[in-house]
Structure formats: structure tokens, C-alpha cells
C-alpha positions as CSV (number, residue, x, y, z in Angstrom):
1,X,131.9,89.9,87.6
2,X,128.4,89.5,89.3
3,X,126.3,92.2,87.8
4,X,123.6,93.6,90.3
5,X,119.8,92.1,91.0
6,X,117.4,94.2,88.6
7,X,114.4,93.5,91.2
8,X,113.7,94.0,94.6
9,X,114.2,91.1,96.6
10,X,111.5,92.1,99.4
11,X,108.7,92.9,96.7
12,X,110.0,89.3,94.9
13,X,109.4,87.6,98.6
14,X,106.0,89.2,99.0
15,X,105.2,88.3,95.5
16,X,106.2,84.4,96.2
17,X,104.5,85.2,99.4
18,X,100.9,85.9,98.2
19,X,101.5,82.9,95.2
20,X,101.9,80.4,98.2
21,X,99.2,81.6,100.2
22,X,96.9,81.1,97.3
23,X,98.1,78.0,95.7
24,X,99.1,76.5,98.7
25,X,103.0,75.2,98.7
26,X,102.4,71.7,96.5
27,X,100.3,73.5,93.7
28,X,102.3,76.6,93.6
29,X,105.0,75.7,90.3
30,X,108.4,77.8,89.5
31,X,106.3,78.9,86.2
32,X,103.9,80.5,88.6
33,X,106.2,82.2,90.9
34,X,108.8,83.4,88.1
35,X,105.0,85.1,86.3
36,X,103.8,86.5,89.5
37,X,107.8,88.3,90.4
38,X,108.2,89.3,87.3
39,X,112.0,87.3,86.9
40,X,113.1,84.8,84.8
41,X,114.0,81.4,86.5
42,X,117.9,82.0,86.8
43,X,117.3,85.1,88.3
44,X,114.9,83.2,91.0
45,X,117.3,80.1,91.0
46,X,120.1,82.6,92.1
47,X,118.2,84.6,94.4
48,X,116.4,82.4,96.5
49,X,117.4,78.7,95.3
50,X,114.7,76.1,94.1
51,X,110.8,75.9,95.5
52,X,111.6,74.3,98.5
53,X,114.4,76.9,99.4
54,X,112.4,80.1,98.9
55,X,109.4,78.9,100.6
56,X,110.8,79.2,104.1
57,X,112.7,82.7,103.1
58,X,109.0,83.9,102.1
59,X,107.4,82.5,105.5
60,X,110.1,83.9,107.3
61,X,109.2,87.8,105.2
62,X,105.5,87.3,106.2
63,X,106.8,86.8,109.8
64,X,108.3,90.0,109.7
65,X,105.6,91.8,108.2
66,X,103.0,90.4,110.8
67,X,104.8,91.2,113.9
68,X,106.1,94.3,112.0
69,X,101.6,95.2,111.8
70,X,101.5,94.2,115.4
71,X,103.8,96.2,116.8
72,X,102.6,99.5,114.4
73,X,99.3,98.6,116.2
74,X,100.5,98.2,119.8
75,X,102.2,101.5,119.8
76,X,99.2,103.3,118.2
77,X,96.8,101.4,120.7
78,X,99.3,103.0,123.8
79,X,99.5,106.1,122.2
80,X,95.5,106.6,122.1
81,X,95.1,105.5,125.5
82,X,97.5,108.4,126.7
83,X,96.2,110.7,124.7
84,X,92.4,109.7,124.3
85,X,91.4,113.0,122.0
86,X,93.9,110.8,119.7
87,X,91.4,108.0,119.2
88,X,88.4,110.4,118.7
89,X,90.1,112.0,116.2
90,X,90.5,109.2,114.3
91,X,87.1,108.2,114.7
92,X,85.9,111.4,113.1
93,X,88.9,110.9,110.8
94,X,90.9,114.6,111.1
């Protein structure tokens, strides 16, 4: 019987995330990632696979979350330019 994942899978990705982005890919080791999540390597290793498999799974969650940003502020950006009181407000932060 599989028992169940004791971490979030999306907070581990943004955590490998942010340990690439500063290391950059080649300097970033399994020791630093398994630190940074929190999990021990065969929790990792049956997560996500090795280095070279979670890397693209943690690109591909910073994809998400960019366009998920750009989107938030599209929609706020039309929503101020129908309702311009909207923007003010926020400039005088109500």
C-alpha cells in the first residue's frame, strides 16, 4: 500500500523553483533541494524523479505562476479602465 505524500507538491516545486533560480541548474545539488523542501531524498526521488527530471516540472510551475500574475494583472488593468474611480482608489489605497 502507497501511503500518502506528507508535503505539498506545489510548495515543494516553488521551493526547487527558488533553489534553481539562485544556484542556477549545474550548482544546485539534491542535498540542496531536499534542505530547502523540507523532504528526504526518497520522498523527492518518488515525487519528482532525479535533478534533471524535476527541473523541467519546476520551470513548467513558474510558467504557471507567471502567466497565472499576468493574467491577475490584465483583468485588474480592464477592470480600472472601466471603472476609473477603481484605480484612484487604489492610489489613495481605500
Amino acid at each position: 500500500m502507497v501511503r500518502p505524500r506528507e508535503f505539498d507538491e506545489q510548495m515543494a516545486l516553488i521551493a526547487a523553483m527558488n533553489v534553481f533560480w539562485e544556484k542556477g541548474y549545474e550548482a544546485t545539488s539534491i542535498s540542496d533541494l531536499t534542505s530547502r523542501i523540507g523532504i528526504q531524498r526518497p520522498s523527492l526521488y518518488a515525487a519528482f524523479g532525479d535533478k534533471r527530471q524535476l527541473f523541467p516540472t519546476a520551470l513548467q510551475r513558474y510558467s504557471q505562476l507567471s502567466l497565472a500574475y499576468i493574467q491577475t494583472k490584465l483583468q485588474n488593468s480592464d477592470s480600472e479602465r472601466r471603472n476609473p474611480w477603481l484605480s484612484q482608489a487604489r492610489l489613495l489605497d481605500y
